[in-house]
C-alpha positions as CSV (number, residue, x, y, z in Angstrom):
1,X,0.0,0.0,0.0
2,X,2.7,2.7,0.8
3,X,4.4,2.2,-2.4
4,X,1.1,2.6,-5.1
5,X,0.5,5.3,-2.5
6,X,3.4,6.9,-3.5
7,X,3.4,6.7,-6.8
8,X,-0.6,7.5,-6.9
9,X,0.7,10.9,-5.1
10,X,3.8,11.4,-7.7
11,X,1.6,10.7,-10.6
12,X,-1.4,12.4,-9.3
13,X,-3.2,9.1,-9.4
14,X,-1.8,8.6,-13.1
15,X,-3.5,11.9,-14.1
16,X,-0.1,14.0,-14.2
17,X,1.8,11.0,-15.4
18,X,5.6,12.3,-16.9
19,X,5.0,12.1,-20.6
20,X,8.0,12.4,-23.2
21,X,7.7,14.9,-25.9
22,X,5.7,12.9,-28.5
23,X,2.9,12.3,-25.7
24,X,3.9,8.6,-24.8
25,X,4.5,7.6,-21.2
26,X,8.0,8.1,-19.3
27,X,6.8,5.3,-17.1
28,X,8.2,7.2,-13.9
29,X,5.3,7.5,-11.6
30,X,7.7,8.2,-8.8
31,X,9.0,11.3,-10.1
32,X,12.8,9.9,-10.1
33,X,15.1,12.8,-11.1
34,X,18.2,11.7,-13.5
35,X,21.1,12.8,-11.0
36,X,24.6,12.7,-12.8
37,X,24.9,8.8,-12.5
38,X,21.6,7.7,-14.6
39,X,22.5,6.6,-17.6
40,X,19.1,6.1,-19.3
41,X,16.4,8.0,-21.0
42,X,15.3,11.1,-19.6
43,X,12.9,13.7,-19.9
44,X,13.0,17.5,-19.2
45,X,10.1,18.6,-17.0
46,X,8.7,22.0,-15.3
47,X,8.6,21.5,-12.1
48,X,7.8,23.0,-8.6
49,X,10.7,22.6,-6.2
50,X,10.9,24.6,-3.2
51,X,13.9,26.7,-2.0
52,X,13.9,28.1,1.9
53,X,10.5,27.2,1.8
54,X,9.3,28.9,-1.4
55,X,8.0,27.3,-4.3
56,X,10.3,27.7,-7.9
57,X,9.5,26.6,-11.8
58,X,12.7,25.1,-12.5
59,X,13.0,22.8,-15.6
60,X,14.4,19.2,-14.2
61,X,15.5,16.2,-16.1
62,X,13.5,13.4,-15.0
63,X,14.4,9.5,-15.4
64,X,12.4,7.8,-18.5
65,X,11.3,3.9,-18.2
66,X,10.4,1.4,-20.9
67,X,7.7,0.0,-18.9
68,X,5.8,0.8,-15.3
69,X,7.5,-3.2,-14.2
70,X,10.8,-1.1,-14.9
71,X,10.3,2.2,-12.9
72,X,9.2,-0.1,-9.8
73,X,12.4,-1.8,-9.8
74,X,13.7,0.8,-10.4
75,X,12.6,2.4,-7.4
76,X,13.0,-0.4,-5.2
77,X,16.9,-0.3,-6.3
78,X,16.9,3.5,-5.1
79,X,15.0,3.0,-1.7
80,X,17.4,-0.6,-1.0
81,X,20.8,1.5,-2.3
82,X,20.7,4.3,-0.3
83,X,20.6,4.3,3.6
84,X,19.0,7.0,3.7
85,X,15.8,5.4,2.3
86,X,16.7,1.8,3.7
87,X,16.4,3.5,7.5
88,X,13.1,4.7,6.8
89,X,12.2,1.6,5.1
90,X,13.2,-0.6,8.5
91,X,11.7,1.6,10.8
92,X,8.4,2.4,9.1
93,X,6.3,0.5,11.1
94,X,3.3,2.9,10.0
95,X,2.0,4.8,7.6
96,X,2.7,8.4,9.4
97,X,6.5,7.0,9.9
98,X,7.3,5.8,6.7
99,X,5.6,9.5,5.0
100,X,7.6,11.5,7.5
101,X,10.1,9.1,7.2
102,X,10.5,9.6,3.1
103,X,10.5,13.9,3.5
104,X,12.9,13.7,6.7
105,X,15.2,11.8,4.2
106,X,14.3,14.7,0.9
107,X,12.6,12.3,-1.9
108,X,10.7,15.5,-2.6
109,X,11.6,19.0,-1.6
110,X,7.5,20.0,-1.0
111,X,7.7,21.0,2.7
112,X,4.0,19.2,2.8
113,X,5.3,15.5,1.1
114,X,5.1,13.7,4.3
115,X,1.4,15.0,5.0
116,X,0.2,14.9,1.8
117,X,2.0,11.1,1.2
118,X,0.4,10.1,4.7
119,X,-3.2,11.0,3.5
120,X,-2.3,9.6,-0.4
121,X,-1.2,6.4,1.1
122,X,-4.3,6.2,3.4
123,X,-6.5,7.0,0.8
124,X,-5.3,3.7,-1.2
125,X,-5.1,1.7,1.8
126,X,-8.9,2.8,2.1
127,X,-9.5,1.7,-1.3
128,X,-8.0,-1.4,-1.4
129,X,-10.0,-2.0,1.5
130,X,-13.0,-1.4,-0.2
131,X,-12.5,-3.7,-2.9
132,X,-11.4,-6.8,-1.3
């Protein structure tokens, strides 16, 4: 549940999916920047980032995926390789942890990621609930 959370809130519940130039699907619902050491396909995108707080339009280059199978692997290689995610993964023994967890260690520089991936991630888990 935390992770389709996660990418439900990246990809505003696949509505605001990463698209590449010719409209077809980047397949990174995470929102996965491309730091220096990616060497796939990427995709420039305007963005919101906040700086001191304040929101800013910057253009970032995003990671690009051949399929959604890939991206989740891909993530799951980022969250496993870095201790920074791997702590909160270990001690995320709820959903509150694990969203305050993932903006304590800066996946996203919104200063309202961990609140609004705590409510995304409930609203799935409510959800999945419903249709089980």
């Amino acid at each position: 549940g935390y992770v389709v959370g996660q990418a439900a809130l990246e990809s505003g519940w696949g509505r605001q999916e990463i698209r590449m130039p010719d409209g077809r699907s980047s397949f990174n619902v995470f929102g996965i920047k491309a730091g220096g050491n990616w060497k796939g396909a990427t995709v420039d995108v305007t963005t919101t980032e906040y700086v001191d707080g304040q929101p800013r339009k910057s253009v970032e280059k995003f990671r690009a995926y051949g399929s959604y199978a890939e991206a989740f692997k891909d993530w799951a290689e980022l969250m496993g390789g870095q201790a920074r995610y791997g702590q909160v993964l270990r001690a995320s023994g709820s959903v509150e942890g694990y969203a305050r967890g993932m903006q304590r260690a800066g996946y996203a520089t919104d200063p309202s990621y961990g609140a609004k991936l705590e409510r995304t991630i409930n609203q799935t888990l409510a959800v999945k609930r419903l249709i089980v």
